[in-house]
C-alpha positions in Angstrom: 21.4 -17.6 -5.9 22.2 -15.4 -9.0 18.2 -15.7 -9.6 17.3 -14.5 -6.2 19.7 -11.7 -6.6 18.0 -10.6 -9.5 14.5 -10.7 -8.2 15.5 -8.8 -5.2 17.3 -6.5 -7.3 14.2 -5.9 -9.4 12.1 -5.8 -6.3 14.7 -2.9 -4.7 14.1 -0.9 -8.0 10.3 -1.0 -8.0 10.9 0.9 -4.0 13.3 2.9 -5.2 10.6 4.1 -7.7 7.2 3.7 -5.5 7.5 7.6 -5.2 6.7 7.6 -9.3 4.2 5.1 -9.6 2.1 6.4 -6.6 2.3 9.6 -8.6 1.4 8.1 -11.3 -1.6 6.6 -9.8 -2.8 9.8 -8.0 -2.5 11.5 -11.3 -5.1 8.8 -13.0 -8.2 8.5 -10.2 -9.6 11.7 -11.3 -10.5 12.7 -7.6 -8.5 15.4 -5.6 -9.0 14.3 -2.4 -8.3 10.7 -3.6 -5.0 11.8 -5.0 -4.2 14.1 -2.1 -4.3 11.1 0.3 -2.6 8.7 -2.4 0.7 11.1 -2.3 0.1 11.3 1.5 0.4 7.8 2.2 3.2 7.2 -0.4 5.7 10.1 0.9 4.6 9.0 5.0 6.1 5.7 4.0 9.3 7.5 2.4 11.8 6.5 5.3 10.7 3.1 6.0 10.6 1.9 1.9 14.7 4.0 2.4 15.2 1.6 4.9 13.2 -1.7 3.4 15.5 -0.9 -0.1 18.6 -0.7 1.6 18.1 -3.7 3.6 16.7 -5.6 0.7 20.1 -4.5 -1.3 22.2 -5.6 1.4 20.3 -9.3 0.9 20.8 -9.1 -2.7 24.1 -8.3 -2.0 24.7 -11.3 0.4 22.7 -13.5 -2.1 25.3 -12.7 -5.1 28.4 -13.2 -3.0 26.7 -16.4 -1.9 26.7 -17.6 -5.5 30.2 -16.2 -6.1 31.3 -18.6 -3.3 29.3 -21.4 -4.5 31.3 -20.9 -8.3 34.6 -20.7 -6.6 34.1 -24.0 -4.7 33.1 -25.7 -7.5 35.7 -24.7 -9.6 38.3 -25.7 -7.2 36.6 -29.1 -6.8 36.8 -29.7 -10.5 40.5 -29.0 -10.3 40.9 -31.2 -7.2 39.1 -34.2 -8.8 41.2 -33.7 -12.0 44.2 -33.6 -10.5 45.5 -29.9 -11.1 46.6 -27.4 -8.2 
C-alpha cells in the first residue's frame, strides 16, 4: 500500500504539472499553429485534470491510511502472540 501511495502520488504531481510540460512541448514543435492547438487542448482539459488530481489524492490518501491500519494490526498482533497488553 505505501508503494501504491507513492506512485499515485507521483502520478498526482505529473497533473499537477501537465500545464508545464504541455508548454514545454508547444514551445519545441517549431510550428505556431501546432503550438497554438497544443496549449488549447492542455488548458480545455484544466478542470477535469483539477478534478482527476484531487480524486487521485484522495486515493493516495485512502491507500496510505490503508497501510497505516495494516502496521497497527500487525503490531498489536505481535503483542497479542507475545503476551503483552
Amino acid at each position: 500500500m505505501e508503494s501504491l501511495w507513492s506512485d499515485l502520488s507521483a502520478v498526482k504531481h505529473e497533473f499537477d504539472n501537465a500545464d508545464q510540460h504541455s508548454g514545454d512541448a508547444a514551445d519545441a514543435v517549431g510550428h505556431a499553429e501546432l503550438a497554438r492547438r497544443i496549449r488549447s487542448f492542455s488548458s480545455g482539459w484544466d478542470s477535469h485534470r483539477r478534478e482527476l488530481s484531487e480524486s487521485i489524492e484522495k486515493l493516495a490518501k485512502l491507500a496510505l491510511n490503508i497501510d497505516n491500519a495494516f502496521d497497527d494490526s500487525e503490531a498489536e498482533l505481535v503483542k497479542s502472540i507475545a503476551g503483552e497488553k
